[in-house]
DRENGU-809680 format. One line per 3 residues: number of its first residue (from 1); for each residue x, y, z of N, C-alpha, C. Coordinates in pm, whole numbers, plus 32768, in hexadecimal, padded with zeros to 4 digits. Each point is the difference from the previous one (the first is absolute). Last residue first. Layout:
NUM> X/Y/Z/X/Y/Z/X/Y/Z  ...
//
This chain:
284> 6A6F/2A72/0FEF/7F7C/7FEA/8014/7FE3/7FB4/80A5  81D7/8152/7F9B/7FC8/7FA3/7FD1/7F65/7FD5/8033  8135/816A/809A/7F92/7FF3/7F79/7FE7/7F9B/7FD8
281> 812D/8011/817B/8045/806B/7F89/7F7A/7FEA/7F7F  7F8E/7F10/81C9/8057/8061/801F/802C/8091/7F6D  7F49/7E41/7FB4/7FA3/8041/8039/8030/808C/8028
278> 8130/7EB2/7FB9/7FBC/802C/7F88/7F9C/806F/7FDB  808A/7F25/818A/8059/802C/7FD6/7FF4/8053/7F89  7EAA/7EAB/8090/801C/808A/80A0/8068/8049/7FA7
275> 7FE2/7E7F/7F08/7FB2/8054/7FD5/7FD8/8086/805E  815B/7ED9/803E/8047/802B/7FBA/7F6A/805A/7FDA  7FEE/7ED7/8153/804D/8046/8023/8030/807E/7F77
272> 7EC9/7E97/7FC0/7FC6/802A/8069/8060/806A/8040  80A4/7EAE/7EEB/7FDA/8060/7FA0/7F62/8088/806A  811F/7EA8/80DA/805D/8064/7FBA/7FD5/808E/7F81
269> 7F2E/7E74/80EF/7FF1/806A/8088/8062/8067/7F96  7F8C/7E63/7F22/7F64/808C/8008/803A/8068/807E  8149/7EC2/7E99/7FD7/801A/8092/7F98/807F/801D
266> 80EF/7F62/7E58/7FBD/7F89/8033/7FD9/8003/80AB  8075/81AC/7E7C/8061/7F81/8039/7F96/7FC3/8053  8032/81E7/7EC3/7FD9/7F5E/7FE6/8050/7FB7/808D
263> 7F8F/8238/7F21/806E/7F93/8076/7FAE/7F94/7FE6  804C/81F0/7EBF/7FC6/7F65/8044/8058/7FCA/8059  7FD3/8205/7F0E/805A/7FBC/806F/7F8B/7F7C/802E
260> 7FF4/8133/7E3B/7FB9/7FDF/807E/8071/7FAA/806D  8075/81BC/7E85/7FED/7F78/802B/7FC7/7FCA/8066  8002/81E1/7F5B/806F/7FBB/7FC7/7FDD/7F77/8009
257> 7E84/815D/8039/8004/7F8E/8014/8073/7FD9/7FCF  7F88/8234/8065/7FED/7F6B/7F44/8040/7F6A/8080  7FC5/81E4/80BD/7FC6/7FA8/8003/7FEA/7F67/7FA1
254> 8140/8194/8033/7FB4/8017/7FB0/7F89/7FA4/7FD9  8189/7F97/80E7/7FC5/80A3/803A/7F95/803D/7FB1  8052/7DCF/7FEE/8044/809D/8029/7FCE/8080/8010
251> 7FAB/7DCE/80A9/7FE5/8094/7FA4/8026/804C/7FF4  7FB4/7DC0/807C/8053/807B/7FFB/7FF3/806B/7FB6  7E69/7E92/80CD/803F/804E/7F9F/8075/803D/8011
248> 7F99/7E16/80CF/800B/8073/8051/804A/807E/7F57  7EC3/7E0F/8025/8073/8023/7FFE/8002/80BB/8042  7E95/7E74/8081/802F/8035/7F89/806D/8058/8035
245> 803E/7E2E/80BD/7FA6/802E/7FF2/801C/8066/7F99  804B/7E33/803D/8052/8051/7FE2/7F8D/806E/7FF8  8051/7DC4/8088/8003/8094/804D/8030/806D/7F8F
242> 806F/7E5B/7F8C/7F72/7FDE/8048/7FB8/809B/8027  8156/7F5A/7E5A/7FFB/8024/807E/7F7F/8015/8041  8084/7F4E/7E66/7FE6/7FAE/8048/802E/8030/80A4
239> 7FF4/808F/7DF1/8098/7FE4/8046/7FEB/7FB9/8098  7E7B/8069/7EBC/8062/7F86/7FD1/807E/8003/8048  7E72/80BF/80E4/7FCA/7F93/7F97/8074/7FAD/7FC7
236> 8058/81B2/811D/7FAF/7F78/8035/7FE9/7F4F/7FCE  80CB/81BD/7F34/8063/7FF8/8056/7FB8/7F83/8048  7F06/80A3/7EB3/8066/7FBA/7FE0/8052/7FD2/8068
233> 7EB8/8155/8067/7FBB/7F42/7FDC/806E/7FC4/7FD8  8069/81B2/802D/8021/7FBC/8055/7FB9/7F6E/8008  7FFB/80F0/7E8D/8082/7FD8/8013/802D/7FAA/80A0
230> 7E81/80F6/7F6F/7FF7/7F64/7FA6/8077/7FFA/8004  7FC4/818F/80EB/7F98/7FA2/7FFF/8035/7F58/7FC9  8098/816E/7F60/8055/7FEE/8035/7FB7/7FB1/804E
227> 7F28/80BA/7E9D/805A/7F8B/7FE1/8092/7FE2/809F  7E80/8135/8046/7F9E/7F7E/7FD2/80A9/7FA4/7FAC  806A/81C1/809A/7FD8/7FAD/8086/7FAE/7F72/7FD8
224> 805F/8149/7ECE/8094/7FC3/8020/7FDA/7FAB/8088  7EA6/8013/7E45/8041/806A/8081/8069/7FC7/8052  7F6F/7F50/7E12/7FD9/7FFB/805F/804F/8056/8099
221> 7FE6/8045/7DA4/8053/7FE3/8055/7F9B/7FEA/80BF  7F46/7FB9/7DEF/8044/8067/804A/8005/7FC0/807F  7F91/7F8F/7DDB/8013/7FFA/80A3/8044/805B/8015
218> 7E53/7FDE/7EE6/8068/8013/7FF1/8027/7FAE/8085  7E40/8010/7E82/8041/7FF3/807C/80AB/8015/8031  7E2D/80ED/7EBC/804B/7F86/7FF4/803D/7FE4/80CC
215> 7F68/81AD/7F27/800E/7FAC/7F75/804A/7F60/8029  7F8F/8139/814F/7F9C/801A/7FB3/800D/7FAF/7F76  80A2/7F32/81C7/8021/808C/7FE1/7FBD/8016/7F7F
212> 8078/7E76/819D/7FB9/803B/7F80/8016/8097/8000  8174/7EA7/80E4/7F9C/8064/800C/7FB4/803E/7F61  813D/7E6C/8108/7FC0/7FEC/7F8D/7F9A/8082/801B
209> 81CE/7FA1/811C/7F5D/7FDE/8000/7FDD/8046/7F44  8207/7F95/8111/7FE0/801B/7FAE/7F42/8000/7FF2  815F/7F37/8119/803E/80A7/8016/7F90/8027/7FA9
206> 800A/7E07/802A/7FAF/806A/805F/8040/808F/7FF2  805F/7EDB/7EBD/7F73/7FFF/8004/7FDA/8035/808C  81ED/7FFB/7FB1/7FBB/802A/7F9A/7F62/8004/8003
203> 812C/7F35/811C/7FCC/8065/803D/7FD4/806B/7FA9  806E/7E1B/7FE1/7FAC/8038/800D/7FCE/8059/8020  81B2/7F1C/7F42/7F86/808C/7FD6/7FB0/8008/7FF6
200> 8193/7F46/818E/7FDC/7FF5/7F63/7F90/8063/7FB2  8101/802A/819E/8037/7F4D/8011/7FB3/7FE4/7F76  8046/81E1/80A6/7F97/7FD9/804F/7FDC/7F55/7FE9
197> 8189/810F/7F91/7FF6/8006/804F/7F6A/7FB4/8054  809A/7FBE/7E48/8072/7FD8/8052/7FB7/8033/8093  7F39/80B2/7EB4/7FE4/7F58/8016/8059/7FE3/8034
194> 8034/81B2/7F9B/7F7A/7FCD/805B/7FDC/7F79/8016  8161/8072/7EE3/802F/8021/8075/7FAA/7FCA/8057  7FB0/7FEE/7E4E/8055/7F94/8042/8030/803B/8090
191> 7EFC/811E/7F00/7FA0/7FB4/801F/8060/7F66/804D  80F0/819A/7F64/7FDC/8001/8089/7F61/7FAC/8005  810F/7FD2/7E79/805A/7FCD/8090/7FD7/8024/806B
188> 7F0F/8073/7E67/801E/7F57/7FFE/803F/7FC5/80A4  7EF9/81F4/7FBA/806F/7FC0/7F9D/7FEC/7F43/806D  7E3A/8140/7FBA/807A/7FE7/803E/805F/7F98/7FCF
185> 7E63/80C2/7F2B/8064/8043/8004/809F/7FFB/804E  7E2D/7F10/7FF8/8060/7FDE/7F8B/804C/8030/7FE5  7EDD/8059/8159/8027/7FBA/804A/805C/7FAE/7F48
182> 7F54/820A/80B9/800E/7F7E/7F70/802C/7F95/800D  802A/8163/8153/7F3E/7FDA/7FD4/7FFD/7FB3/7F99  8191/7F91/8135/7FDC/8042/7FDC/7F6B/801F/7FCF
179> 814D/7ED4/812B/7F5A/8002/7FDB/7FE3/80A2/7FDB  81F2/7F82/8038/7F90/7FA5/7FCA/7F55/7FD1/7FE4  8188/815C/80AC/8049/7FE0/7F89/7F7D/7F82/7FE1
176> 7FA5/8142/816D/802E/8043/7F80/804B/7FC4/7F8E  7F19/7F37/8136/7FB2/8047/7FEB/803B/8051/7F95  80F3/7EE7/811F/7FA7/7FB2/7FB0/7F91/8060/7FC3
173> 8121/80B7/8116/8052/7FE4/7F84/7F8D/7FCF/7FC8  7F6C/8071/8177/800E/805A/7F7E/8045/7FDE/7F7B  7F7F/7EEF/8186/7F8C/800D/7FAD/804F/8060/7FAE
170> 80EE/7EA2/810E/802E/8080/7FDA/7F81/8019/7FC1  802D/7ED6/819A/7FC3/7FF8/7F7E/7FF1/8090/7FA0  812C/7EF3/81AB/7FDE/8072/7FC8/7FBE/7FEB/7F98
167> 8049/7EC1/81B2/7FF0/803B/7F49/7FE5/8085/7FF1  8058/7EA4/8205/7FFC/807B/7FC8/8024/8007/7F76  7FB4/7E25/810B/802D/8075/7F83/7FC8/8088/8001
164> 80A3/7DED/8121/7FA0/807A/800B/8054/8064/7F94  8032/7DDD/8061/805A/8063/7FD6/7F5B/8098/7FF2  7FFA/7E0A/8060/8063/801A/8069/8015/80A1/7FF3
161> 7F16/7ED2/7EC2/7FA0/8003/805D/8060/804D/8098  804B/7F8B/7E05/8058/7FD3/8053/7FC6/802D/8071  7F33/8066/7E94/7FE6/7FA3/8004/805A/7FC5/804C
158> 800E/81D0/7FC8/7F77/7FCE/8015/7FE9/7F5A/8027  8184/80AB/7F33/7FBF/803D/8098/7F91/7FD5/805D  8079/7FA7/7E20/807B/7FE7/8070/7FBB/7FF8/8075
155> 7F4F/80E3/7EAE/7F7A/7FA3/8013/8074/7F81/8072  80AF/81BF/7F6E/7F68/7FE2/8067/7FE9/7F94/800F  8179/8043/7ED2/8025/7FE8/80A5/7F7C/802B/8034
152> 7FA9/7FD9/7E48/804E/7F43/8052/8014/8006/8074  7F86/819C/7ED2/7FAA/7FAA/806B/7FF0/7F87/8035  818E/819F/7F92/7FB8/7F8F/7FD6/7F77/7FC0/8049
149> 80E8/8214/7FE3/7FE9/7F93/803B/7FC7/7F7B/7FA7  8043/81DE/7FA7/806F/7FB7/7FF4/7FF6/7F8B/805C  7EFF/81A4/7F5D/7FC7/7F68/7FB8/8079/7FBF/7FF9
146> 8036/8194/8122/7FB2/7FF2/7FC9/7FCF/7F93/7FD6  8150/8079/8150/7FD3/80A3/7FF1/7FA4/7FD7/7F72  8006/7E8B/8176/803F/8029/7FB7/7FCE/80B0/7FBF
143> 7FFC/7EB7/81A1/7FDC/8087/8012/8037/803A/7F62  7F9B/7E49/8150/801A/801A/7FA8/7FF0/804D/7F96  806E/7F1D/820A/7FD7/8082/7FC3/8039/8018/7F59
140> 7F83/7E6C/81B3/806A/8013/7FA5/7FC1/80A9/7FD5  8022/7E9B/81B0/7FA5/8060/7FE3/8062/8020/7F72  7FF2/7E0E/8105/8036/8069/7F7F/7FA0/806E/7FE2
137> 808F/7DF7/8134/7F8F/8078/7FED/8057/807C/7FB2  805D/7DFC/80B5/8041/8062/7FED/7F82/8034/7FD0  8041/7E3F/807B/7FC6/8076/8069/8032/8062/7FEC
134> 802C/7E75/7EA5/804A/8025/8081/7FEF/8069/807C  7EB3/7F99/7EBC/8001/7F82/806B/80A1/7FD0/8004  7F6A/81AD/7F13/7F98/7FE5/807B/8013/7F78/8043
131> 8173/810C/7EF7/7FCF/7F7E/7FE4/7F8F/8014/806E  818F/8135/7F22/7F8E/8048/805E/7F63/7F64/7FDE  81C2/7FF1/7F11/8028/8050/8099/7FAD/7FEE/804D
128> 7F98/7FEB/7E3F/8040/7F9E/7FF5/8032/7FDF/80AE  7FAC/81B3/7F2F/7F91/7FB6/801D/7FF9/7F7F/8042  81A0/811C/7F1D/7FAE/800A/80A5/7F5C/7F95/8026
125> 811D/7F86/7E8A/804F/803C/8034/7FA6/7FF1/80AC  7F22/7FED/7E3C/8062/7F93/7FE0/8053/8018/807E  7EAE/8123/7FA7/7F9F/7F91/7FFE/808F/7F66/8018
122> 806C/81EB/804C/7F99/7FE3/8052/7FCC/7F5B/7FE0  8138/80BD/7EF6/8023/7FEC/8046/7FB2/7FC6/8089  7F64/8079/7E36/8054/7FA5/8012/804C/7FEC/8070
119> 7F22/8186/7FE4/7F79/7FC6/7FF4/804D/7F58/7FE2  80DC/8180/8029/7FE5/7FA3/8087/7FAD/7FBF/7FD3  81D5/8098/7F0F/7F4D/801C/8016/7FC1/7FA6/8023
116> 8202/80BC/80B1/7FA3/7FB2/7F70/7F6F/8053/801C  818E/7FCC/81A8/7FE1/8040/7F7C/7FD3/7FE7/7F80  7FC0/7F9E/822F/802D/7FCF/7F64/8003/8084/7FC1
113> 8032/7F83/824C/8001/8070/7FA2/8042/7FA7/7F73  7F6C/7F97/81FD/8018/7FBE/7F7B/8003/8065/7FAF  8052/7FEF/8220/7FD8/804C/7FB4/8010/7F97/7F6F
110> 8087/7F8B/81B8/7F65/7FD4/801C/7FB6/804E/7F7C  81E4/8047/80A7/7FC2/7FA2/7FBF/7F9D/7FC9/7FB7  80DD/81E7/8087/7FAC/7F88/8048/7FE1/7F83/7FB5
107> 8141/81B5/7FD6/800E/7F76/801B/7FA7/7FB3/8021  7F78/81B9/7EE4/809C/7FE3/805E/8019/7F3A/7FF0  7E7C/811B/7F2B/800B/7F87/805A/8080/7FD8/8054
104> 7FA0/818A/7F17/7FBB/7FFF/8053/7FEB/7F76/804B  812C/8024/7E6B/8028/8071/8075/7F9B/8011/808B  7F7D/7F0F/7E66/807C/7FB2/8034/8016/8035/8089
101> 7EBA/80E2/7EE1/7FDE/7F8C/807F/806A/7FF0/8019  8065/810A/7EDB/800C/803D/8081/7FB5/7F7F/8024  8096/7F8E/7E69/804D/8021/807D/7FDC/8028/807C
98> 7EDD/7F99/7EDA/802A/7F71/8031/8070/802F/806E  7F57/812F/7EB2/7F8E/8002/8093/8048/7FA1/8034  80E8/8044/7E91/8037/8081/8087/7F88/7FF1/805F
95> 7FDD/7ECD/7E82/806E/7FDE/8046/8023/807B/806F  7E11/7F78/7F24/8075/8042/7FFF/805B/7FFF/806D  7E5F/7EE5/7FF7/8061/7FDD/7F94/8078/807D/7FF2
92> 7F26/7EE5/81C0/7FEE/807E/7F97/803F/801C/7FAB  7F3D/7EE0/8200/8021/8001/7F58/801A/8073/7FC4  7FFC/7F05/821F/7FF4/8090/7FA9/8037/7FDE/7F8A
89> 7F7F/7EFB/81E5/802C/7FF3/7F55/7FDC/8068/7FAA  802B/7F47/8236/7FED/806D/7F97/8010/7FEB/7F71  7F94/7F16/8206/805A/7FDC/7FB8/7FB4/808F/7F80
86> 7F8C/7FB9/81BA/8060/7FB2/7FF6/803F/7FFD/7FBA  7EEC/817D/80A4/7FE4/7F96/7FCB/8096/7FAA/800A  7F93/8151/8187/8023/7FFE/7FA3/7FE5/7F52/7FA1
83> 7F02/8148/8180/8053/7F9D/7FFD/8018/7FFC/7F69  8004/815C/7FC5/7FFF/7FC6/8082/7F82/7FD2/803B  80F0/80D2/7E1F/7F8D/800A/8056/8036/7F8E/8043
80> 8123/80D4/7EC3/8003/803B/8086/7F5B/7FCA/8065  8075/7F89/7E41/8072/7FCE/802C/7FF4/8010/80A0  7ECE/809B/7EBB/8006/7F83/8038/8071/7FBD/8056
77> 7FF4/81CF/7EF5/7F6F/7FC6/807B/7FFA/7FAC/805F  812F/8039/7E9F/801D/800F/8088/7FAD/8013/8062  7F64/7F6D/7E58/8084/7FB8/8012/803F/7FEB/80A4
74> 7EBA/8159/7F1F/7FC4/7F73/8032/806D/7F99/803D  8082/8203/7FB4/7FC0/7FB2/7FB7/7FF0/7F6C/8078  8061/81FD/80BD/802E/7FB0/7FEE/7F83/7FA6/7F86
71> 80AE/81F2/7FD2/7FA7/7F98/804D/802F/7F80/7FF5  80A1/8232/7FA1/7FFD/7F88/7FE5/7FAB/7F90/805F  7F7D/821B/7F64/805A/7FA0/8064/8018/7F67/7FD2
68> 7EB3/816F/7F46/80BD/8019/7FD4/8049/7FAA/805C  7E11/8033/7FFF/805E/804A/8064/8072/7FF8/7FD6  7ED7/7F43/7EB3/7FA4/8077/807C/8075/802C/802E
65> 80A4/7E9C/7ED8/7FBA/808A/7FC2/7FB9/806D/806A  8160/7E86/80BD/7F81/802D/7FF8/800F/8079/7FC2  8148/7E3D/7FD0/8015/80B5/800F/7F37/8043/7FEA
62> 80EF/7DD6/80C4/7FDF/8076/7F54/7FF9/8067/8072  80FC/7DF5/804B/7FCB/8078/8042/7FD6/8066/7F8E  8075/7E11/7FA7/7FEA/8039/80BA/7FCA/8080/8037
59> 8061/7F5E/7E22/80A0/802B/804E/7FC8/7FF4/8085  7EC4/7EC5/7ED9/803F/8082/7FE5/8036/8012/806A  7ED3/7E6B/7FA7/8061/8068/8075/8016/8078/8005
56> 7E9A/7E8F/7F40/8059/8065/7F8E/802C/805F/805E  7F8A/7E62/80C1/800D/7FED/7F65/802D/8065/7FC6  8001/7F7E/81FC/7FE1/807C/7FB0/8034/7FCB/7F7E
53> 7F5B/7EED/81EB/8050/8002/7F5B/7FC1/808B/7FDD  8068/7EC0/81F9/7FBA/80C1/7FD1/803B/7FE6/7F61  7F7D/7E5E/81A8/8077/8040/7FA2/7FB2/808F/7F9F
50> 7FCB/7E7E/81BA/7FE3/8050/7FD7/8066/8053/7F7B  7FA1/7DE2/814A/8031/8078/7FC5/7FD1/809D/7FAE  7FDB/7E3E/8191/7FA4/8040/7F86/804D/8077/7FD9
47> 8046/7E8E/815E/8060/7FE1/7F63/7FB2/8075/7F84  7FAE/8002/81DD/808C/802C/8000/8004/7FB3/7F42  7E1C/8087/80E6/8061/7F77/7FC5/807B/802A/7FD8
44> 7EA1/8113/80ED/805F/7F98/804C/7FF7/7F8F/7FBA  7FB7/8236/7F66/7FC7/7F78/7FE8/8070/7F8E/8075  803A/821C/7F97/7FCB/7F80/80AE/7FBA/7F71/7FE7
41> 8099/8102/7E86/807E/8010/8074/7FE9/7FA3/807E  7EC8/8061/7E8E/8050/7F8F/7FD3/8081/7FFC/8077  7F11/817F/8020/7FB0/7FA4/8019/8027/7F86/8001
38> 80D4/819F/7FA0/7FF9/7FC3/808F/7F86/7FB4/8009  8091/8081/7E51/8096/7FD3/8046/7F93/7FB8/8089  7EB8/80CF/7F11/8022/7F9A/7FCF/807C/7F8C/8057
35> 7F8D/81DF/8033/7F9E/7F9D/802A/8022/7F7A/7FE4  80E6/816D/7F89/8049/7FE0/8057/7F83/7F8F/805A  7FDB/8045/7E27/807C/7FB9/8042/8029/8003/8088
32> 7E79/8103/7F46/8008/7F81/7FF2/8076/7FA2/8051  8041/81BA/7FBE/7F79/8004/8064/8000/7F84/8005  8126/807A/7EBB/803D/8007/8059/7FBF/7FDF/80A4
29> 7F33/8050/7E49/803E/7F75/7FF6/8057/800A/8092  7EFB/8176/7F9E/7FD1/7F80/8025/800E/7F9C/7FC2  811C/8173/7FF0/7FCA/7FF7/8098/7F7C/7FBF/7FD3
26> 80C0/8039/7E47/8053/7FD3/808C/7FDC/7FDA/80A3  7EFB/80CA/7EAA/801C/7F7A/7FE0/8058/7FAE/805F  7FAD/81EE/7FED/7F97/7FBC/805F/800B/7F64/8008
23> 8143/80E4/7EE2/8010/8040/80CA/7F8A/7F9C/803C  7FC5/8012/7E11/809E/7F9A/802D/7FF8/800A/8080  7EFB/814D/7F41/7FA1/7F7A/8007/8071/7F86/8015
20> 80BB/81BC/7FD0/7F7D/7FEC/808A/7FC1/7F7C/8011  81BE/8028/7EA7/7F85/8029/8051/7FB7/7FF5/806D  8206/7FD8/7F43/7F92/7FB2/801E/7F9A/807D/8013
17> 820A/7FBA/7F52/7FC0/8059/8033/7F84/7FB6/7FEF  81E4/7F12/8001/7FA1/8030/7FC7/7F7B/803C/8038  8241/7F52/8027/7F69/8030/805D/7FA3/8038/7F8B
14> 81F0/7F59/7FCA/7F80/7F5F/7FF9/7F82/804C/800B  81BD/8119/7FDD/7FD3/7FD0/7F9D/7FB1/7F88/8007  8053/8119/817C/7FE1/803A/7F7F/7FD6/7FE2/7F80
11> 80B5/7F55/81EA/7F70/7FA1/7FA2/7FD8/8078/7F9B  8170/8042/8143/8008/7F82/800B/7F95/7FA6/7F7F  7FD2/81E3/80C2/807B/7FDE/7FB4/7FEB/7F89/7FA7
8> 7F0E/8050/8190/7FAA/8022/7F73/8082/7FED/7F8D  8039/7ED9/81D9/7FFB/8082/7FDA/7FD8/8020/7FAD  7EF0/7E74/80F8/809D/8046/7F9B/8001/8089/801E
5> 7EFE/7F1F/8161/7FB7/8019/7F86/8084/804D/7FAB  7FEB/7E4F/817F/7FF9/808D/7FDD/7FF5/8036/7F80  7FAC/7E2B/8115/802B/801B/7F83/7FD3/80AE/7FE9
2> 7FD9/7E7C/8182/7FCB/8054/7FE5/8065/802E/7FB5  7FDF/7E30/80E2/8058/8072/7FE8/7FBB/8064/7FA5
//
């Protein structure tokens, strides 16, 4: 059943206005999935399941800064691709985004809609769902707007061998609240943040090189493509995904790098599908 696109009314107070680098984000997660849906579709084991997670949902639908029009979000992206997944789980912590999912899921069953924070819900809730040796499979999308992710639910992921990840790896925030040029200047809570997100503080000795300079040695900060780099070794090394190629830059109009868009998951044809894709909107 194909899921129409609200009235604008209806989502005044959930819709939030997106960028260019959100538009492109979208249409290739949406590229993926419908690869994804119809692959796992024609598999011939009737017990193999497929399921779609959005960790940070939001109302379904935003308001494009370029054209002033409304769009559809990931949510309904998904709802509407064909062959359709089996099963849906949409997270999100404000109560008027929760509403309009509500509203976009009408009656279908097959919809899970939480309200909380996912990074507990995903690891105690949905995950729990998505078992590789119940034949269930899990494209998930975890798209926070900064250092709001845990790295329990990667290394989740990763290590439940069933579950595929689209990350956002916010470089700016992390740029503008934690690897500053004084690496003693940053406050207390956004070094706890970074460790929360990247699972502890080693990303202190790699953001950081030892450069001579006339009276001595200093540090300074490593380029956004060399620590995002060592993030995706992470995504390999400790969360234990097999496949992840390099990530896809998001940019705004003013060319600056908002965040890298990673994908991780345990299948070379997928990550073979996602780097063609990638390939497509700038990526390496």
């Amino acid at each position: 059943m194909k899921v129409s696109e609200p009235r604008h009314w209806e989502y005044d107070r959930s819709v939030g206005d997106i960028g260019s680098w959100s538009e492109v984000k979208l249409e290739i997660l949406k590229r993926y999935a419908v690869e994804y849906s119809r692959i796992l579709s024609n598999q011939k084991n009737p017990s193999l399941k497929h399921i779609y997670i959005d960790a940070f949902a939001g109302g379904g639908v935003h308001h494009s800064r370029n054209s002033g029009k409304f769009i559809q979000g990931s949510p309904l992206n998904a709802l509407n691709i064909e062959p359709p997944f089996k099963g849906y789980h949409f997270i999100e912590l404000e109560k008027q985004k929760v509403e309009s999912l509500e509203k976009l899921a009408g009656q279908r069953n097959n919809v899970h809609i939480y309200q909380g924070d996912c990074n507990a819900i995903l690891i105690n809730e949905v995950f729990p769902q998505v078992r590789f040796e119940d034949y269930k499979r899990g494209l998930c999308l975890l798209d926070p707007y900064g250092l709001h992710l845990d790295w329990r639910v990667i290394q989740a992921a990763g290590q439940s061998r069933s579950i595929e990840v689209f990350i956002n790896f916010p470089i700016q925030d992390i740029n503008r609240n934690v690897l500053r040029r004084d690496p003693d200047s940053v406050a207390l809570h956004q070094k706890e943040r970074m460790n929360l997100f990247w699972g502890d503080e080693s990303w202190r000795e790699i953001a950081y090189k030892k450069r001579q300079h006339l009276f001595g040695y200093n540090d300074e900060k490593v380029p956004n493509i060399e620590f995002a780099e060592a993030f995706r070794k992470r995504l390999k090394e400790v969360a234990g995904f097999k496949d992840v190629p390099k990530p896809c830059p998001m940019k705004n109009s003013k060319n600056a790098i908002v965040y890298y868009l990673f994908f991780a998951s345990h299948n070379a044809v997928a990550k073979n599908i996602v780097k063609h894709i990638f390939e497509k909107f700038g990526g390496n």
